[in-house]
LUMMI-901516 format. One record per residue (C-alpha): residue number from 0; residue in three letters; chain; x, y, z. Coordinates in nm, 2 decimals. Layout:
N
num;residu;chaine;x;y;z
NUM;ALA;A;X;Y;Z
...
# end
This chain:
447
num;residu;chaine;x;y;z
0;UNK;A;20.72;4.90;10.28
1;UNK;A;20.67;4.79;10.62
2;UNK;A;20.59;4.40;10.72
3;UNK;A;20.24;4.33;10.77
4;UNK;A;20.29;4.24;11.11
5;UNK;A;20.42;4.59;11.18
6;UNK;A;20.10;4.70;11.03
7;UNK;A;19.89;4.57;11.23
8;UNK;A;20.07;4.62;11.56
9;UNK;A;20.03;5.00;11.48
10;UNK;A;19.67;4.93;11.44
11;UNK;A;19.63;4.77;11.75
12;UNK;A;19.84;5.03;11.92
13;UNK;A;19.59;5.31;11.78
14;UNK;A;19.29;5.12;11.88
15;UNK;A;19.37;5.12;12.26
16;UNK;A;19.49;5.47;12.27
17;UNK;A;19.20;5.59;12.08
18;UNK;A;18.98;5.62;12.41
19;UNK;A;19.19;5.91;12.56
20;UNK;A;19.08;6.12;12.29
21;UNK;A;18.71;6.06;12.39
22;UNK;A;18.81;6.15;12.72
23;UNK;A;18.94;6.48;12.64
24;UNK;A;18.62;6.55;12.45
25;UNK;A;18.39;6.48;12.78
26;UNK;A;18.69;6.68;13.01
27;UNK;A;18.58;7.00;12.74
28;UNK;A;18.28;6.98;12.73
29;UNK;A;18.26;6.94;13.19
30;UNK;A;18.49;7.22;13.24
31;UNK;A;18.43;7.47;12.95
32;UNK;A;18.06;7.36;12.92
33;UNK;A;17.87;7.14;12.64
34;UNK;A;17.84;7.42;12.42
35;UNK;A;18.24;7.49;12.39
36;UNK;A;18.24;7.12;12.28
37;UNK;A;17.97;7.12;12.05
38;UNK;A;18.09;7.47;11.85
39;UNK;A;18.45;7.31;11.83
40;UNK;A;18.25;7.02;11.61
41;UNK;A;18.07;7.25;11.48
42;UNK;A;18.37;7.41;11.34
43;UNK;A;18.43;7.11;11.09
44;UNK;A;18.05;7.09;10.96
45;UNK;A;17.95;6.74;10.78
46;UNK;A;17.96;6.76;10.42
47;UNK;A;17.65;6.56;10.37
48;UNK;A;17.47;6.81;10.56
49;UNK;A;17.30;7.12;10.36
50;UNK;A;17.31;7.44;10.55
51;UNK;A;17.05;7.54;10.71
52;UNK;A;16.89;7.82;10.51
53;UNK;A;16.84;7.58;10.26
54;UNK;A;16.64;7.35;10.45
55;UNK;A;16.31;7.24;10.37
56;UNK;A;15.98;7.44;10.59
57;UNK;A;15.91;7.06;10.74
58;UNK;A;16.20;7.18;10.97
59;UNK;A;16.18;7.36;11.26
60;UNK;A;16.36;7.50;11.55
61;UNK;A;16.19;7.41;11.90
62;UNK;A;16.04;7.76;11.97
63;UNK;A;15.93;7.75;11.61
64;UNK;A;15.73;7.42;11.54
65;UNK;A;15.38;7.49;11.45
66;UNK;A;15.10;7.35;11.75
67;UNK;A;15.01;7.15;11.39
68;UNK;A;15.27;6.91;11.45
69;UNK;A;15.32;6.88;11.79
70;UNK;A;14.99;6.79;11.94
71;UNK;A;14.98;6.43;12.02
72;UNK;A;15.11;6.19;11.85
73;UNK;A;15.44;6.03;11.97
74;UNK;A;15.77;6.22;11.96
75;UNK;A;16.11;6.02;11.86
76;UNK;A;16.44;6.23;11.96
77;UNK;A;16.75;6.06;11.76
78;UNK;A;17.10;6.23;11.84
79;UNK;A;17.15;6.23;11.46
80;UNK;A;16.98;6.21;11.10
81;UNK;A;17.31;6.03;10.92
82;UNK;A;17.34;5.67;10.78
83;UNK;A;17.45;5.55;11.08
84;UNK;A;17.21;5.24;11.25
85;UNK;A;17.06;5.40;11.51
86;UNK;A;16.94;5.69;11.29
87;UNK;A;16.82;5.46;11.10
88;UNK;A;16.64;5.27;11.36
89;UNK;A;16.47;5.62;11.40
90;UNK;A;16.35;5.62;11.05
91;UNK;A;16.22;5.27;11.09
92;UNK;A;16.04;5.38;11.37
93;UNK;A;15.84;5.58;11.22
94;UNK;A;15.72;5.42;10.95
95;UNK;A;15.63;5.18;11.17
96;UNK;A;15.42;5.41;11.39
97;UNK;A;15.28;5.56;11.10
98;UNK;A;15.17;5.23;11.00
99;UNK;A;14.97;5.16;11.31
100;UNK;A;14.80;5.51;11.29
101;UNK;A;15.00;5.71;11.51
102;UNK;A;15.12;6.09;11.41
103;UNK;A;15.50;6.08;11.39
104;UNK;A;15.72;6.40;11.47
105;UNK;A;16.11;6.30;11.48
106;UNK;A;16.37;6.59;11.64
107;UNK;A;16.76;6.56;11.62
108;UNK;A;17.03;6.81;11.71
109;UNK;A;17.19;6.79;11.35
110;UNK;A;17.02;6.73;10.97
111;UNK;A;17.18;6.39;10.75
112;UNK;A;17.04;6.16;10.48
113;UNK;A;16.76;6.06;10.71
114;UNK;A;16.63;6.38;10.71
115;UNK;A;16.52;6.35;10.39
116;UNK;A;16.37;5.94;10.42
117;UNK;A;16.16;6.07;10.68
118;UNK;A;15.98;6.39;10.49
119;UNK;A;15.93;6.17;10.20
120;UNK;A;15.75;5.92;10.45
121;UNK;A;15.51;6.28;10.57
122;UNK;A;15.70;6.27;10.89
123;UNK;A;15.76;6.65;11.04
124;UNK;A;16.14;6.64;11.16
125;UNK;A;16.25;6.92;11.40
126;UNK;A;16.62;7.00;11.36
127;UNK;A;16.75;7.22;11.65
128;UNK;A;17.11;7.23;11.76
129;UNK;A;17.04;7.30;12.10
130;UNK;A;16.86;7.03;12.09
131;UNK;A;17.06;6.82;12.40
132;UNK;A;17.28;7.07;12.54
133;UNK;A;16.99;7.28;12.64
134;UNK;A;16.70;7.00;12.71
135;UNK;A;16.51;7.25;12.96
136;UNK;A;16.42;7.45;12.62
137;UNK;A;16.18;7.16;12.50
138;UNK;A;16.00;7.12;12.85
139;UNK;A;15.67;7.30;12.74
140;UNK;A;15.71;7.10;12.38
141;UNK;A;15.73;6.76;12.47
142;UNK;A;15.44;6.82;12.65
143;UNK;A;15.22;6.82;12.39
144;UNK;A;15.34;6.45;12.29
145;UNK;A;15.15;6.11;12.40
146;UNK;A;15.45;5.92;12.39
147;UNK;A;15.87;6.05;12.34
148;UNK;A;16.13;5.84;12.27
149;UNK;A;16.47;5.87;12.29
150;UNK;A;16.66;5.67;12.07
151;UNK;A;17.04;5.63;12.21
152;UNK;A;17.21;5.60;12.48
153;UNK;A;17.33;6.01;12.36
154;UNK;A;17.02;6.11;12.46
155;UNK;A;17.05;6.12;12.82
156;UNK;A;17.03;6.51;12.83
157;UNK;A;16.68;6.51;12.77
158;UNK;A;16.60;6.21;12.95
159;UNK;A;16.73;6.35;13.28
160;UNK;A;16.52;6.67;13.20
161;UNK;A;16.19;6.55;13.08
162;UNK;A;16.19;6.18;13.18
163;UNK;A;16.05;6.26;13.50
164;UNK;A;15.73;6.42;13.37
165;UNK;A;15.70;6.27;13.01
166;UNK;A;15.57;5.93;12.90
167;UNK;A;15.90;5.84;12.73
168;UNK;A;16.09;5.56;12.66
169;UNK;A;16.45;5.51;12.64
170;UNK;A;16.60;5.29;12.35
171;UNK;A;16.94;5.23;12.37
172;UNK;A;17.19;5.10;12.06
173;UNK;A;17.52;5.09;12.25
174;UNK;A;17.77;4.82;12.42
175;UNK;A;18.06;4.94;12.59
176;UNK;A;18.06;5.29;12.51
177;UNK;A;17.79;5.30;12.80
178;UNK;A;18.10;5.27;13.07
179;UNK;A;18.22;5.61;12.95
180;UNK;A;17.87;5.79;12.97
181;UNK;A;17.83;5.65;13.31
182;UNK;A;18.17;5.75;13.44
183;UNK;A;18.20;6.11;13.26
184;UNK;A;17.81;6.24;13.29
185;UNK;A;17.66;6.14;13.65
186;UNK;A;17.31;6.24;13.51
187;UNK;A;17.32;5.97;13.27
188;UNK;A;17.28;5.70;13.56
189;UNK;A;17.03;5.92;13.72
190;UNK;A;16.84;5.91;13.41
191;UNK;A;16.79;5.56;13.38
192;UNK;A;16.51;5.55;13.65
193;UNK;A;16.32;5.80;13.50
194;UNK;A;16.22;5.60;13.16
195;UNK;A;15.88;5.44;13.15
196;UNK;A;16.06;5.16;13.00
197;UNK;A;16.40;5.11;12.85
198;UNK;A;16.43;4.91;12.52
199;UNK;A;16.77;4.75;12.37
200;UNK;A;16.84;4.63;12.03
201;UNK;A;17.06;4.31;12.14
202;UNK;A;17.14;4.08;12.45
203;UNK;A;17.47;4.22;12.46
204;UNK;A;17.37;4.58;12.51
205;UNK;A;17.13;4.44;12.79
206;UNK;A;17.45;4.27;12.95
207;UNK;A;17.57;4.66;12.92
208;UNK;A;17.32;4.75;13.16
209;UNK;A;17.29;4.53;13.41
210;UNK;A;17.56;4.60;13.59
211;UNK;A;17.40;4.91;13.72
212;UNK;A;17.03;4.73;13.80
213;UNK;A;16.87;4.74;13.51
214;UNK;A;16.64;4.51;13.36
215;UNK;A;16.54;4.62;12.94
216;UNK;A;16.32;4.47;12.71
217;UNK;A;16.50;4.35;12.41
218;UNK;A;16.35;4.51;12.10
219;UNK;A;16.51;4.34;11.81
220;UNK;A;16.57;4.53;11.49
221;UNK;A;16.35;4.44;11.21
222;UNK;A;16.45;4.48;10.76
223;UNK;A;16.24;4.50;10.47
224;UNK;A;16.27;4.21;10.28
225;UNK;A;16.48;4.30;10.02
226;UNK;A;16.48;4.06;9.81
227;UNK;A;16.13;4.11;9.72
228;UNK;A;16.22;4.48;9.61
229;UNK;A;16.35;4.59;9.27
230;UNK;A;16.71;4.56;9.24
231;UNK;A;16.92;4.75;9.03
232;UNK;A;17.16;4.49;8.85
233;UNK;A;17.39;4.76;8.71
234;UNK;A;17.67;4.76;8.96
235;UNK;A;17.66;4.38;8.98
236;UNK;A;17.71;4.40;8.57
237;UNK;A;18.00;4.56;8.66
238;UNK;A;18.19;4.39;8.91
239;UNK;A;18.49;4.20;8.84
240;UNK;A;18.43;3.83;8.83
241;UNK;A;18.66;3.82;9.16
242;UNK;A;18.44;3.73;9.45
243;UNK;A;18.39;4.03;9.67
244;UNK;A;18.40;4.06;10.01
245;UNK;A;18.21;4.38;10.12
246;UNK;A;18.24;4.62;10.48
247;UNK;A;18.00;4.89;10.51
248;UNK;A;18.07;5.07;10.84
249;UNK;A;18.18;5.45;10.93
250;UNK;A;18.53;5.42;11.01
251;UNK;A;18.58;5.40;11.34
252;UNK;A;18.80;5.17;11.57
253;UNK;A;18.52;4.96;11.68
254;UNK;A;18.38;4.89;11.31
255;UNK;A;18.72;4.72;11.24
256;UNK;A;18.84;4.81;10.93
257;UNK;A;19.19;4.77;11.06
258;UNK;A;19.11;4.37;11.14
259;UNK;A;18.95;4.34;10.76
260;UNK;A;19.24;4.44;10.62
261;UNK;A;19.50;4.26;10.81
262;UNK;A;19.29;3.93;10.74
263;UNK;A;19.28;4.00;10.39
264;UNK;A;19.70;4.11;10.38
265;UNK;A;19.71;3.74;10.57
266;UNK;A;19.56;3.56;10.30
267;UNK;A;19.72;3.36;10.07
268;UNK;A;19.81;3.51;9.73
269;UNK;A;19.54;3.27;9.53
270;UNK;A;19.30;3.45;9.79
271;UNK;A;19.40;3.78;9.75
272;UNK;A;19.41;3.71;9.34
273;UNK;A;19.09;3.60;9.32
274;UNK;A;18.90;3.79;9.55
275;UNK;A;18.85;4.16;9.62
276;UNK;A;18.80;4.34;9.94
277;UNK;A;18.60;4.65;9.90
278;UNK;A;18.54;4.89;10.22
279;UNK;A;18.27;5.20;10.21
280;UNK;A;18.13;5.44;10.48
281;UNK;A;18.21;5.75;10.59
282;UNK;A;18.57;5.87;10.74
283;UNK;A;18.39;5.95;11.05
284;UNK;A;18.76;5.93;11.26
285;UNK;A;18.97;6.10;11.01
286;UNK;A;19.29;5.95;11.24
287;UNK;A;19.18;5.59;11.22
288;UNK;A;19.07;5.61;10.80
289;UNK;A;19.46;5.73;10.75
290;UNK;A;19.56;5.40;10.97
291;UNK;A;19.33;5.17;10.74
292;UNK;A;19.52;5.36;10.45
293;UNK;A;19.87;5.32;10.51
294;UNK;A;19.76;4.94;10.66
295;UNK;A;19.61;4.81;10.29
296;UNK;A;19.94;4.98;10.13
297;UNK;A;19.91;4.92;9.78
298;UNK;A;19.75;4.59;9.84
299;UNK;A;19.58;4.59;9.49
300;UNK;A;19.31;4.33;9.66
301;UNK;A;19.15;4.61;9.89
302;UNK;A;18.99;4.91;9.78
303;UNK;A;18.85;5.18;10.02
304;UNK;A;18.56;5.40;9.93
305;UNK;A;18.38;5.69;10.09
306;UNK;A;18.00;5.66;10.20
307;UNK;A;17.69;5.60;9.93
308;UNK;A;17.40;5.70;9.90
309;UNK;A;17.17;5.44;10.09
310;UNK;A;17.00;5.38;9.75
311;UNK;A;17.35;5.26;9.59
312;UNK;A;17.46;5.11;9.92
313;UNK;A;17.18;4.83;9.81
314;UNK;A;17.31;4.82;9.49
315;UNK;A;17.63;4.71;9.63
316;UNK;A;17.51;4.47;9.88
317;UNK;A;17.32;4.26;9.60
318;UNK;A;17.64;4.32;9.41
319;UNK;A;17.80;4.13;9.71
320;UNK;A;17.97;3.77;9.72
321;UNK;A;18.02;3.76;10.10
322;UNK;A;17.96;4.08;10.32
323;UNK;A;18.18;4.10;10.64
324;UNK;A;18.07;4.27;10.99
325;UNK;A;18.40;4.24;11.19
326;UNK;A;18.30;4.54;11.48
327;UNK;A;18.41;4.48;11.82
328;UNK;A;18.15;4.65;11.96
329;UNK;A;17.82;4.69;11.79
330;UNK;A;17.47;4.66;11.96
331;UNK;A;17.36;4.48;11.66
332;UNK;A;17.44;4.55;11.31
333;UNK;A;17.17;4.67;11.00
334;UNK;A;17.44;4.57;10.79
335;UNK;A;17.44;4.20;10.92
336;UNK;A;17.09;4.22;10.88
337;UNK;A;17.07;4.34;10.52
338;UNK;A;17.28;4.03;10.47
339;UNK;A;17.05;3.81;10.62
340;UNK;A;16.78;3.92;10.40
341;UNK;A;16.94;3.91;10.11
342;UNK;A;17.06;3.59;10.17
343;UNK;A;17.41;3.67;10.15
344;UNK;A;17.72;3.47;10.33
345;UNK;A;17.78;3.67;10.61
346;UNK;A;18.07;3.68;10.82
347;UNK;A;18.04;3.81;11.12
348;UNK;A;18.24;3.87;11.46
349;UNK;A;18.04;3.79;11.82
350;UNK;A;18.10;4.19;11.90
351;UNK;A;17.83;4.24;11.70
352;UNK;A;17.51;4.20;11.88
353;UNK;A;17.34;3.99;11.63
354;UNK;A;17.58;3.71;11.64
355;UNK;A;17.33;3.62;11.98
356;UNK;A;17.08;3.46;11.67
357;UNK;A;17.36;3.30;11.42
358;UNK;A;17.54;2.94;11.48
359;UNK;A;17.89;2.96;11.32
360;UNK;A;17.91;2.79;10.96
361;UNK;A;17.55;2.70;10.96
362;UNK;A;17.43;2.99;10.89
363;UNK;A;17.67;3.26;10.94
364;UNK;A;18.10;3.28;10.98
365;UNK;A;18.13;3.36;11.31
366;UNK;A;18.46;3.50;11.44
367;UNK;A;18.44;3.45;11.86
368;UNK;A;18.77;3.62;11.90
369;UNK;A;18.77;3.85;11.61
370;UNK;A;19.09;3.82;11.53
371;UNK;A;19.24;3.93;11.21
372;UNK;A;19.37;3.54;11.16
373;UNK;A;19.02;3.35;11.25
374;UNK;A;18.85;3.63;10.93
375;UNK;A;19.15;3.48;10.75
376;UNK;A;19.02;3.16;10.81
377;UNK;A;18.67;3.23;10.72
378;UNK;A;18.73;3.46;10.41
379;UNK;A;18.98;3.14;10.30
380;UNK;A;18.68;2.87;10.35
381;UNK;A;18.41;3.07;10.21
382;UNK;A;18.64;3.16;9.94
383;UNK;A;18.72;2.82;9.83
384;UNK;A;18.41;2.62;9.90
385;UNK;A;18.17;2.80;9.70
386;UNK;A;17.89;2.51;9.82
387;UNK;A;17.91;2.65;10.14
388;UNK;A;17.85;2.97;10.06
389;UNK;A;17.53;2.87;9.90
390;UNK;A;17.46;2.68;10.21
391;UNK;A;17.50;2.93;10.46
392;UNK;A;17.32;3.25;10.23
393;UNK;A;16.99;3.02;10.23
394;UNK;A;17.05;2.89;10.63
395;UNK;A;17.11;3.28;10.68
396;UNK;A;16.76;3.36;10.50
397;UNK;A;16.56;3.18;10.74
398;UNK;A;16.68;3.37;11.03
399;UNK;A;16.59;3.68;10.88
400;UNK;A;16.22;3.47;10.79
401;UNK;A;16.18;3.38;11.13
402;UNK;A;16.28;3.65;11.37
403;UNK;A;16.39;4.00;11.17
404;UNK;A;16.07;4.09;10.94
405;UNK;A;16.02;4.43;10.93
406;UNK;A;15.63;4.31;11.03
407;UNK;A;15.79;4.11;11.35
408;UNK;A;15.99;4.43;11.45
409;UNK;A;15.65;4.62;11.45
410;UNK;A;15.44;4.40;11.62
411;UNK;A;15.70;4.44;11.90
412;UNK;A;15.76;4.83;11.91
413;UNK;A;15.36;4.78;11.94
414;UNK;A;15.36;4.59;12.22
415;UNK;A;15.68;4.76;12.36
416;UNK;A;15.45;5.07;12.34
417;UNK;A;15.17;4.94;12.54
418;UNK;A;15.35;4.76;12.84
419;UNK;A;15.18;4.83;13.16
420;UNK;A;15.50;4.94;13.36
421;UNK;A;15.53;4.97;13.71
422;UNK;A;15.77;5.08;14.00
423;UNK;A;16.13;4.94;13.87
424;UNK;A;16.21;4.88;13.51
425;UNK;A;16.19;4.49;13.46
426;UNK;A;16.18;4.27;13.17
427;UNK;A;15.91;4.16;12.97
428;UNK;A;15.84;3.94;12.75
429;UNK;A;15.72;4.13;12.37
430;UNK;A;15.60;3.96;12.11
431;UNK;A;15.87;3.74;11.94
432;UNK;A;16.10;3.82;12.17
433;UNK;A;16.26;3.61;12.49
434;UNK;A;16.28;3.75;12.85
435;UNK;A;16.66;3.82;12.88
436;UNK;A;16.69;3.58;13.18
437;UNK;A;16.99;3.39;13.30
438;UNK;A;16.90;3.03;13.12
439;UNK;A;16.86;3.25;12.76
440;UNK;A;17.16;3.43;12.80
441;UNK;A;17.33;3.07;12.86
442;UNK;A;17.13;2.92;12.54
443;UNK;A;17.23;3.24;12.37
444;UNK;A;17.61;3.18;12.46
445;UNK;A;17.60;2.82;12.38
446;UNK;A;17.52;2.80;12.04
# end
């Protein structure tokens, strides 16, 4: 068996030559065109995804959808319909619209488990592959709409076709990854301009835009508060009486899987005896889940499971001791939030957006390198002061109280909506929120 420090240097090796691969997805998809790309994805189809024949009549293709559903009303265009957050910030969306009275429609390239979250809400969802490699298609369509918007920094296609002539918006759920649209599509910077206003979940994905003049509002994310709804106590019957330590994340390099797993193979053995890491989400990079694989070993401590259904993924987050958000890069982090609301010890790395709102060990871990040695440390404190994990679950409450109520988050998309905006895109102060000005960000930094 090879040394744990071996382990992780092959991590860390596969982490920084994981980029290259992206770029030889953008280089197909500029020099054989964006519909070679998506067909060799389409190739390996989701299986969480029905086909589309058996698809419900509340989907549509764009030359297809009834005038019923597409006059008025305010259009959101989400580059997918999985668990992931921003997908689910599309779902969130539009209850929240439908709440306020407005006539919903959601459209996405692809079908996931959202799909069906949003039909049982009445919203119409328009599934059409073609969806942003052939934006020009939905010129006459988004027409109809009051209001479009695109939720992710994916869907620039459409912004740089319709955002000249549309009343849309442009909400944006990505960090760094922004660097690589800007460098491989030129449209995507082109695009910016052409939003009424651009919206971002964190401070950090705000800092992603600045460098190129641009000035968002920051929209935070809002949560139901779970712990007023029914939860299902039969997974939490079932636990071992180890404390567990729970990841839910696709697998990806910049979730961190690889760091949760070195921290937990760096613990001591009375750690790894008496608690249990469990990891869930989908192998979304197949070459990174095999790393995570071959890193835990046999380490009888960490389990990996594939993705649950969002209705047993609460189940397991009541189930929960201490969840753990160890991304390098995330805009903010549902997960984190869930946590919050639940009041749950959280800890969680400063990649994550949300770390902005959360002062380390009062009510939240907070890893500021995000190294697999500093989670050690704060797996080993939480796990053997169980007073302080009581004290930082409740401090970790009142954040979610004060600043991430599902009501907070839709008094701000309302005002969001409604801001009078004029030649460049500048920030503005939304209900709840503050201005992302230089004295914040310090305040932000300091604490």
């Amino acid at each position: 068996m090879r040394s744990i420090g071996a382990r992780i240097a092959t991590s860390r090796a596969y982490y920084q030559g994981w980029l290259p691969l992206f770029r030889r997805a953008l280089d197909i998809g500029r020099t054989q065109g964006w519909s070679t790309l998506w067909h060799k994805f389409a190739d390996h189809p989701r299986t969480d995804a029905p086909a589309v024949a058996t698809l419900e009549t509340r989907l549509y293709s764009a030359e297809h959808a009834p005038a019923s559903i597409t006059s008025g009303g305010i259009l959101i265009v989400s580059h997918a319909l999985d668990n992931r957050g921003a997908p689910r910030m599309a779902y969130d969306m539009a209850r929240a619209l439908l709440g306020e009275g407005y006539r919903v429609v959601v459209a996405s390239p692809s079908d996931g488990a959202h799909r069906q979250r949003l039909t049982d809400l009445g919203v119409s969802v328009i599934v059409d592959p073609r969806l942003l490699t052939e934006p020009r298609r939905w010129l006459g369509l988004a027409a109809n709409f009051d209001r479009i918007i695109a939720n992710s920094a994916a869907c620039w296609p459409l912004v740089a076709e319709l955002g000249g002539s549309a009343n849309l918006y442009w909400y944006f759920h990505e960090t760094e990854i922004m660097q690589n649209f800007a460098r491989y599509f030129p449209r995507f910077l082109s695009a910016l301009p052409l939003a009424k206003a651009i919206w971002v979940g964190s401070p950090s994905a705000a800092e992603s835009l600045r460098i190129w003049g641009v000035e968002p509002i920051l929209l935070e994310y809002g949560d139901d508060d779970l712990l007023l709804s029914d939860g299902n106590t039969e997974i939490a019957q079932r636990v071992a009486r180890k404390v567990t330590i729970c990841q839910f994340a696709s697998y990806e390099p910049h979730k961190g899987q690889d760091l949760a797993v070195a921290a937990m193979l760096q613990a001591s053995l009375p750690g790894r005896l008496e608690a249990e890491l469990h990891l869930f989400g989908p192998a979304t990079d197949l070459q990174f889940h095999r790393l995570v694989e071959k890193l835990a070993g046999n380490e009888p401590s960490i389990m990996l499971h594939a993705e649950v259904p969002y209705s047993e993924y609460l189940q397991r987050i009541r189930a929960a001791d201490i969840v753990l958000v160890p991304s390098r890069s995330e805009c903010f982090s549902y997960v984190a939030l869930d946590a919050l609301a639940l009041g749950k010890p959280l800890i969680c790395s400063a990649g994550a957006g949300i770390s902005a709102y959360l002062r380390d060990r009062e009510n939240a871990l907070v890893t500021r390198s995000n190294s697999s040695a500093e989670i050690t440390q704060a797996m080993t404190a939480l796990l053997s002061t169980p007073s302080l994990r009581t004290r930082v679950g409740r401090a970790g409450r009142q954040v979610y109280e004060q600043m991430f109520t599902f009501a907070v988050f839709r008094d701000r998309l309302r005002d969001a909506l409604t801001l009078p905006v004029t030649g460049n895109i500048q920030t503005r102060a939304v209900r709840g929120n503050r201005t992302l000005d230089s004295q914040v960000l310090q305040e932000l930094r300091s604490t």
